[in-house]
N, C-alpha and C positions, 0 to 999 in steps of 0.2 A: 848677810849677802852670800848669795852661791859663789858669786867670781873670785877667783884666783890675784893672788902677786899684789893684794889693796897696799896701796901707801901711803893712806889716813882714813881717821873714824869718816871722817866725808864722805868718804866714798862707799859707805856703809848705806844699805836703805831701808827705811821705815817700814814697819808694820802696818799693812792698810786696816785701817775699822775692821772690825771683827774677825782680826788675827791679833796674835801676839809674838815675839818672838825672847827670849831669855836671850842673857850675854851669851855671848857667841855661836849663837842662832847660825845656819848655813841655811834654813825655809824658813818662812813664817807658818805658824801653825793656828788652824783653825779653832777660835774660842770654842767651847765644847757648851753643851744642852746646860742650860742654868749662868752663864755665862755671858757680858757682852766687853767688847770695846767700841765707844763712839766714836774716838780719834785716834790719828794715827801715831806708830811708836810707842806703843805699850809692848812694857816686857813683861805682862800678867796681863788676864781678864778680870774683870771685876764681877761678881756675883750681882744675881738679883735680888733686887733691896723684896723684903715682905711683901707682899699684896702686891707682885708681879712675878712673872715666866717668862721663862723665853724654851722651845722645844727643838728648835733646829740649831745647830753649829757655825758657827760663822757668823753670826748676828750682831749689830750694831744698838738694838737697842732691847729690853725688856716689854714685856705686853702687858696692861691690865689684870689683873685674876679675871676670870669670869663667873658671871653672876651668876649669887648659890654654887660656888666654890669659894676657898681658899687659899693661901699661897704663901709658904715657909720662903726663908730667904734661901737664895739659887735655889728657886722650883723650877722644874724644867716640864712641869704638868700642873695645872689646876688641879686641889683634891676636891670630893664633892661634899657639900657641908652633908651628914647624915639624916636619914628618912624622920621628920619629925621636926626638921627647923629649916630655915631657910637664911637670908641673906639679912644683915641689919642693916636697917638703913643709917646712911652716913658715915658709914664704918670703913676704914682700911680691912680687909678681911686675910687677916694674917695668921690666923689658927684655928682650932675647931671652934674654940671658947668664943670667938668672933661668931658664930650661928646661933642666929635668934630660935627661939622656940616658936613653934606654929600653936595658935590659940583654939578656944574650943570652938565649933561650929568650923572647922578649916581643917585643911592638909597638906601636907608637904612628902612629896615622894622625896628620893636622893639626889641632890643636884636643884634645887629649887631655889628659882629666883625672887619666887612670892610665893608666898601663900595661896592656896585656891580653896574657894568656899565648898563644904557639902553640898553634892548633888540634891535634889528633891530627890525624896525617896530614902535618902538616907542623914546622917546625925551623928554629933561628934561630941560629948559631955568633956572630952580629958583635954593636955596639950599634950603636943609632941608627940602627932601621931601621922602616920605615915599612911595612913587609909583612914573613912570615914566607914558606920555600922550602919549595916540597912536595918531598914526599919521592920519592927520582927510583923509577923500575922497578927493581925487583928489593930495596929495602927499605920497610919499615915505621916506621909511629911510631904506637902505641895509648896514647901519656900526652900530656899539656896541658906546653905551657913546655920543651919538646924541646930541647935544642941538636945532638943529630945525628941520626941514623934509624937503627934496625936492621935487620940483615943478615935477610931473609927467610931462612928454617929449610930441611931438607928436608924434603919430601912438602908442598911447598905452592908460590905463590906470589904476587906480589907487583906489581901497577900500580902506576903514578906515584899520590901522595897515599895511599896504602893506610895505613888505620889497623889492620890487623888481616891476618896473612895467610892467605892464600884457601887451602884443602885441596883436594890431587887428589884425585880423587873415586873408589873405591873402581875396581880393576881398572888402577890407574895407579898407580907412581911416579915420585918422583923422589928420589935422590941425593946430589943438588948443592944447595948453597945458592945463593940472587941469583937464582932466575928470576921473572920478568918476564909470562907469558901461561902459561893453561893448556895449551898444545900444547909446552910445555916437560916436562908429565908422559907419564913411557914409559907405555904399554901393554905389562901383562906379558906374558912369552911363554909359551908350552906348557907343561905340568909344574908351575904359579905361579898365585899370587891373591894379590890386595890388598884389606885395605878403605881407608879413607877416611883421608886423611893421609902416606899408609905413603911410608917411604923407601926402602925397600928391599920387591922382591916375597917373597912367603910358599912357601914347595916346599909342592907340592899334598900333603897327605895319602895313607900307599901303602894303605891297608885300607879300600875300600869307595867309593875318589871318584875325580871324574878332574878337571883341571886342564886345558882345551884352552886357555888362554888368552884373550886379551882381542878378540882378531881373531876366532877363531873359538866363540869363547861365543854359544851361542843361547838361553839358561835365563836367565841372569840379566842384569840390570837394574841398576845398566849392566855391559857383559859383564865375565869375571874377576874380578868384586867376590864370588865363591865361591865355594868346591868345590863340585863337582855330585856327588851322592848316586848310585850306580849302583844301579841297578836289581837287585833280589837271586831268582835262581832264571831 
């Protein structure tokens, strides 16, 4: 009590919720960050039990951790579980050791309350990884949660991060699987035609067309992408 001249404990007054006051207290004073009282007349604050905070002063109750964090007892901040794990389920998450490991095909930045799948385009073989690896030149990855990349096909190909592979464009092929830039598809030669994708070029047609190829194709767009129709009479 502040007041002067008391002439019993009576006349003494309690401590509201999240204050305390020690014997012979003249204020009550503010429970401090990591700190509560629920009721009144506490001559101490009591800490936060594990796998609960509290951040402001004066408080009456502790908070949950928050998901993909942490919480030692009297935390007065969530820590973040680290880049590589995330939140276990079911768990009081009371320490680091409390963070799950993130599996392969997935990631977990810092502070992660689940896991998230690899993007398309990229691939994740390890655990406990904090970023997924794009998928190098010359393959693919068109699914979520990858653990490796596929081998770009023939008649196409394939940049770093490719979620889909690219088709040579009609008057070209290619072959070979694992390329990397379109200047990896041939242009057909003389006598041949491609359309779009092809791995192999096409023998021009013998009744009625010609095939100059892709070099010197002047009709069509883009050149060798077709038999030219010969002119009749």
């Amino acid at each position: 009590s502040n007041a002067t001249s008391l002439a019993s404990a009576d006349e003494c007054t309690y401590a509201d919720p999240g204050f305390y006051a020690p014997t012979g207290s003249v204020n009550q004073i503010k429970c401090a960050i990591g700190t509560v009282t629920a009721t009144k007349g506490k001559g101490e604050c009591a800490p936060c039990e594990p796998g609960t905070f509290q951040s402001m002063q004066g408080q009456t109750a502790c908070m949950n951790c928050t998901d993909g964090y942490y919480c030692v007892a009297q935390s007065s901040a969530p820590l973040p579980c680290p880049g590589g794990t995330t939140k276990r389920i079911g768990v009081v998450m009371t320490s680091k050791e409390d963070c799950s490991d993130c599996t392969v095909g997935e990631y977990c930045s810092v502070g992660s309350a689940k896991a998230t799948n690899c993007s398309a385009g990229t691939y994740n073989d390890l655990v406990r990884q904090e970023k997924c690896f794009s998928c190098s030149a010359g393959t693919y990855q068109d699914e979520e949660g990858a653990t490796a990349c596929k081998t770009c096909p023939p008649g196409a190909y394939c940049p770093s991060s490719s979620t889909a592979p690219l088709l040579c464009v009609g008057g070209t092929y290619a072959n070979t699987t694992s390329l990397t830039a379109a200047h990896g598809c041939q242009p057909v030669p003389p006598g041949y035609w491609s359309s779009t994708g092809s791995a192999l070029p096409i023998r021009c047609p013998t009744n009625g067309f010609t095939c100059p190829g892709a070099a010197a194709d002047t009709v069509n767009d883009p050149p060798g992408s077709l038999p030219i129709e010969l002119a009749v009479g």
